[in-house]
C-alpha positions in Angstrom: 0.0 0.0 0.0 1.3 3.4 -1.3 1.5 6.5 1.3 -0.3 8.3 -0.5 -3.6 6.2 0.2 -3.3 5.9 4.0 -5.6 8.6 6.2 -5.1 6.9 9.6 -2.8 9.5 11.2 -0.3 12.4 10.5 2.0 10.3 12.9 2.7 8.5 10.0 3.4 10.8 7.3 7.2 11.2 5.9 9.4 14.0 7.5 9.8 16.8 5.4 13.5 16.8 3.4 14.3 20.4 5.6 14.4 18.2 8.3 16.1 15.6 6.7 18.9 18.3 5.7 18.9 20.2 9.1 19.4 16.9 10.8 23.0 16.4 8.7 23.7 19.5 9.2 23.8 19.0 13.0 25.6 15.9 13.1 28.9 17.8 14.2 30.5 17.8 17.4 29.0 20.4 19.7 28.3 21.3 23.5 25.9 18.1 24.6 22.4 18.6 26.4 21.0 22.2 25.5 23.9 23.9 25.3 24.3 23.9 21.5 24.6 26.6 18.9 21.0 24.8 17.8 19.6 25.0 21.0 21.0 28.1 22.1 18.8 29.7 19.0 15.7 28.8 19.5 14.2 31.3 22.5 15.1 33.8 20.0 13.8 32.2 16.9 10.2 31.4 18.6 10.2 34.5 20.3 10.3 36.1 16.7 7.5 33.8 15.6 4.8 34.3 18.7 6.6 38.7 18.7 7.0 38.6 22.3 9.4 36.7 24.3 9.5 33.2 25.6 11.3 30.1 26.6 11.2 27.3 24.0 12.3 23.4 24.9 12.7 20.6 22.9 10.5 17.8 23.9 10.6 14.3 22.0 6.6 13.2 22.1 3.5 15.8 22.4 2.6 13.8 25.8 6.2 14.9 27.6 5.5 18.3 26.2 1.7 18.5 27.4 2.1 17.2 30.8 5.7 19.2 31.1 3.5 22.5 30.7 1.0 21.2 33.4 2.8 19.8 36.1 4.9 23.2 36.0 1.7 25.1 36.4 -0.2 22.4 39.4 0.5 20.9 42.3 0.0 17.3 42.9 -2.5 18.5 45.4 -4.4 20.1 42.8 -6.3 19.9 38.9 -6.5 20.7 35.6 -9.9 21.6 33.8 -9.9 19.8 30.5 -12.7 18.5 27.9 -13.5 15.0 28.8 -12.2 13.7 25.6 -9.0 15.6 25.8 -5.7 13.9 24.6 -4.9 14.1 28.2 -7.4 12.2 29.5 -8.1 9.9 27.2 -4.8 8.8 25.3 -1.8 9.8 27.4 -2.4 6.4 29.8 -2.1 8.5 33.3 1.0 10.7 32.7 -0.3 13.8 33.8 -0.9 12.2 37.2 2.6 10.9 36.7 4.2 13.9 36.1 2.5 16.6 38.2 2.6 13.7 41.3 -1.1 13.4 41.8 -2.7 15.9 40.5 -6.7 15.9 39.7 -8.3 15.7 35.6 -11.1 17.7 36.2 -13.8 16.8 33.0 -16.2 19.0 31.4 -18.3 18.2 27.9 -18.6 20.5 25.0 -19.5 20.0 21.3 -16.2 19.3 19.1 -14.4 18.5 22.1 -14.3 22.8 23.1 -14.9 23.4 26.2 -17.0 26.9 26.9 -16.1 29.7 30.1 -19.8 28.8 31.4 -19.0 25.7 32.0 -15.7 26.3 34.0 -17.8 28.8 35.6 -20.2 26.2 36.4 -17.6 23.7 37.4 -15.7 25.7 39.7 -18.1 27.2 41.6 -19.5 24.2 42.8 -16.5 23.4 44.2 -16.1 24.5 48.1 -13.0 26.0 49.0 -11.8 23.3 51.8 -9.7 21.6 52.3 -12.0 18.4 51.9 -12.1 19.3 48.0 -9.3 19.4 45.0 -8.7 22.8 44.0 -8.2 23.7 40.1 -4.8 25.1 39.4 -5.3 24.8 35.3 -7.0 25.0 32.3 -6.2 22.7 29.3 -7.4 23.5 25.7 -6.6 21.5 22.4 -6.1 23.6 19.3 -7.6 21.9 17.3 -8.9 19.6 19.3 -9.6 16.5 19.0 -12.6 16.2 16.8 -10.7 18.8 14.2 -12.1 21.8 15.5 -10.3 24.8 15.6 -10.6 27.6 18.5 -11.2 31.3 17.2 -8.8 33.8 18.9 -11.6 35.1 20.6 -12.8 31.7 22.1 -9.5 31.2 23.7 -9.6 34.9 25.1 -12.9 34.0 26.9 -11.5 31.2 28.6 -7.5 33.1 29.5 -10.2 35.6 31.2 -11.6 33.2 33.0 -8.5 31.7 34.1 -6.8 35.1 35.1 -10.3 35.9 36.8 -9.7 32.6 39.2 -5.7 32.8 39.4 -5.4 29.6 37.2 -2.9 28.7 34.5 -4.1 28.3 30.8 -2.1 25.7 28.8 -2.6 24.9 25.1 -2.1 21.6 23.8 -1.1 22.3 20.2 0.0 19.1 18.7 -2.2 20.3 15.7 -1.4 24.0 16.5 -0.4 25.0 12.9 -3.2 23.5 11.4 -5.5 26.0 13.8 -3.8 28.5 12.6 -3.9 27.6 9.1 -7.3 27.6 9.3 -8.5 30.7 11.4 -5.9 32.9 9.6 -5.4 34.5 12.9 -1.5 35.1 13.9 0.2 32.6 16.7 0.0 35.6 19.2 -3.3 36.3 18.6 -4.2 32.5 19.5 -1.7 31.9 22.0 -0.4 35.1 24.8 -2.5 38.1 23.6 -5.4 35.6 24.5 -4.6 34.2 27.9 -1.9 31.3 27.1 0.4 30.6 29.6 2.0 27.8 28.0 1.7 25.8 24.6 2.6 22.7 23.6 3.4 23.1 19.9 3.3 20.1 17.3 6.3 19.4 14.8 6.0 15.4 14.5 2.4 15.7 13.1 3.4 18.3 10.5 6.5 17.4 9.1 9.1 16.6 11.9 10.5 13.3 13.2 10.9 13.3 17.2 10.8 17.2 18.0 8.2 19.2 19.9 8.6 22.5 21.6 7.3 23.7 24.3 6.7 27.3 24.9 6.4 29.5 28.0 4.9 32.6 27.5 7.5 34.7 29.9 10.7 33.0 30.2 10.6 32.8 34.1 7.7 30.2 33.6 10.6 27.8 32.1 13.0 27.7 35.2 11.4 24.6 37.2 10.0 22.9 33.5 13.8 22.9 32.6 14.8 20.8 35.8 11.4 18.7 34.9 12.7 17.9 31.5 16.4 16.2 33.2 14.3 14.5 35.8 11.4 13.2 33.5 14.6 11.6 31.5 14.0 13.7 28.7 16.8 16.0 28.5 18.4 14.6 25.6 22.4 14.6 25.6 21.9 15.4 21.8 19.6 17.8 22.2 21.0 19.7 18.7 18.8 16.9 16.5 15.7 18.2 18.4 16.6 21.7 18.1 17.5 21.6 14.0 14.5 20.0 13.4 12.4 22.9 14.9 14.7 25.6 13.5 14.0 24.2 10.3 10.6 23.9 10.5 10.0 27.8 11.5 12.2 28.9 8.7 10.3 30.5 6.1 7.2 29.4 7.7 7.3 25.8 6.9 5.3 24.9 9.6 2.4 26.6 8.2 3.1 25.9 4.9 2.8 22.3 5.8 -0.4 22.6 8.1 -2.0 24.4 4.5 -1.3 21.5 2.7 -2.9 19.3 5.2 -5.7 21.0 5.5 -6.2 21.6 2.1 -6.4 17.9 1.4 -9.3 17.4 4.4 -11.1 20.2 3.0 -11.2 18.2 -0.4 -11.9 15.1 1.3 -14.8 17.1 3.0 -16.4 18.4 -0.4 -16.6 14.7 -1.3 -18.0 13.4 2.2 -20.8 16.3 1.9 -22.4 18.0 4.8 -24.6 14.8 5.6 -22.1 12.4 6.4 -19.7 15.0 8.5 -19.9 14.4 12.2 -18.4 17.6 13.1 -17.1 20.9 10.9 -13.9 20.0 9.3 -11.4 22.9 10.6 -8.7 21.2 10.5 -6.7 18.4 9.2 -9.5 15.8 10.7 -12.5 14.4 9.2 -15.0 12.2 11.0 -17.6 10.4 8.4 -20.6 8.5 9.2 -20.3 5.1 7.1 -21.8 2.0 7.6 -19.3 -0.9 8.3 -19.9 -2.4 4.7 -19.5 1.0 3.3 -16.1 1.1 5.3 -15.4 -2.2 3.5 -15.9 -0.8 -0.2 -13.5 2.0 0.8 -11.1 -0.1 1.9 -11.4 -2.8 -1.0 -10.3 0.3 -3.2 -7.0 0.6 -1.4 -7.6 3.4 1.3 -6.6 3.4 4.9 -8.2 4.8 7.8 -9.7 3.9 11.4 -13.4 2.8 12.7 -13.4 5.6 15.1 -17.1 4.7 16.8 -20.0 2.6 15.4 -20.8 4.0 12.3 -18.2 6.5 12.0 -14.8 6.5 10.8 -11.8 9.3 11.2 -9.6 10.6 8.0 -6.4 12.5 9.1 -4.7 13.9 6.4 -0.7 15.0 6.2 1.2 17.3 4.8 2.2 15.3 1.9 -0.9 13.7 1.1 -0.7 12.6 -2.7 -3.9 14.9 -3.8 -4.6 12.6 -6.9 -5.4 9.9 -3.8 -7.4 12.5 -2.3 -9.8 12.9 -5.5 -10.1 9.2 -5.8 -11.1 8.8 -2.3 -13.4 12.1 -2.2 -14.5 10.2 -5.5 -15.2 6.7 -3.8 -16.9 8.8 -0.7 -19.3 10.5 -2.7 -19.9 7.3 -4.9 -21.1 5.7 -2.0 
């Protein structure tokens, strides 16, 4: 089976040949850890990107860089507000409780996976302030999230005021950041710091990259204790310069969002195909989740195309930045055939 007919997950996609090139161009000897010319760069280089400044690590998996961000922000005697299908919750098998030491998931429900201020509102005032109950210390959003819906810049700002209204942290999990911004058209400031985020957990591997995340800290004194996380987590790499090319190289020239275009571009084709009636949710992202009966699934699949059964009679297309757009046709084709 070609790449170009798979649609189970960006995971899977090929790294883009920037990376390739920026990871020969590291392999020289340099000063080990984060102490690297590589390294060394890329405060500045993200700073530029989100035009204020911040403290950027590298992180090898989204889940590192996610629950990095929130044990830095809660104590293990407290929680994090989240959607109740949240990557955090429901595929990161208990490491935010790992790495925060304890600390509460706090579950709310919201179309599309968003959750809205009411209902942190709602949530947290039902809570007594004893102490016989948790406390919430954080807020966790996904952008997009996981049903492929994108937050507006205003939608986040709604939710940082509520957070700075009740002293709590606001972190972003952005493993499909650039795709949300690809599709709102709004800056990464506007979506990130100028509406509330404290911290943002910004996707590479998804998009083009092969083991490289960053993770961002909106004000650089937010970094300090995350930095001593990342040695004892075991994820300060001693070659930290591979993780830091591959970002560099991604920001350069915008890649990142040239990618994230691409992607999205492909889904919105696939969409056209699906039509409105078969689309579970709005497709604002990379993400496409299709009602189909299991013997319509079968058809598809007969044809050559690859994808999961997501719930009963539903499936989920992902598509990457190099999706083959000729496989797209045929399979927006096949859909609509259907």
């Amino acid at each position: 089976m070609g790449p170009g007919v798979r649609f189970f997950s960006d995971n899977a996609a090929l790294a883009c040949p920037q990376v390739m090139r920026a990871l020969g161009d590291a392999n020289r000897v340099d000063i080990p850890y984060d102490g690297d010319a590589w390294s060394q760069r890329l405060d500045a280089a993200f700073s530029t990107l989100f035009e204020t400044k911040v403290a950027a690590l590298w992180v090898a998996t989204g889940t590192a860089a996610n629950c990095l961000a929130l044990a830095a922000m809660c104590p293990p005697t407290g929680a994090v507000i989240c959607h109740r299908d949240a990557h955090i919750e429901v595929d990161e098998g208990g490491a935010p409780g790992f790495y925060t030491h304890g600390a509460k998931l706090m579950l709310l429900g919201g179309a599309g996976a968003k959750i809205a201020p009411a209902a942190i509102v709602d949530l947290c005032e039902r809570i007594r302030p004893d102490v016989h109950q948790v406390q919430p210390a954080a807020i966790s959003i996904t952008n997009a999230t996981e049903y492929g819906l994108s937050y507006r810049a205003a939608e986040v700002a709604a939710i940082g005021a509520e957070a700075k209204r009740r002293g709590l942290g606001l972190h972003m999990d952005g493993a499909r950041f650039a795709n949300a911004v690809a599709f709102t058209g709004e800056t990464p400031a506007e979506l990130t710091w100028r509406a509330g985020v404290d911290a943002l957990s910004f996707g590479f591997v998804k998009n083009g990259g092969i083991n490289a995340e960053a993770l961002i800290f909106f004000g650089p004194e937010r970094a300090t204790n995350a930095r001593r996380m990342l040695k004892r987590a075991g994820h300060l790499q001693s070659k930290g310069r591979f993780l830091a090319a591959q970002l560099l190289a991604m920001i350069e020239d915008d890649l990142w969002l040239t990618n994230a275009r691409a992607a999205n571009a492909a889904a919105a084709a696939l969409a056209e195909g699906a039509g409105q009636e078969r689309l579970v949710h709005p497709v604002e992202a990379n993400e496409l989740f299709v009602r189909m009966t299991a013997n319509e699934a079968v058809a598809l699949r007969a044809q050559g195309f690859d994808f999961y059964d997501w719930a009963p009679g539903e499936v989920r297309l992902v598509t990457s930045w190099n999706q083959d757009m000729e496989a797209v046709g045929r399979l927006a084709a096949a859909i609509a055939a259907l």
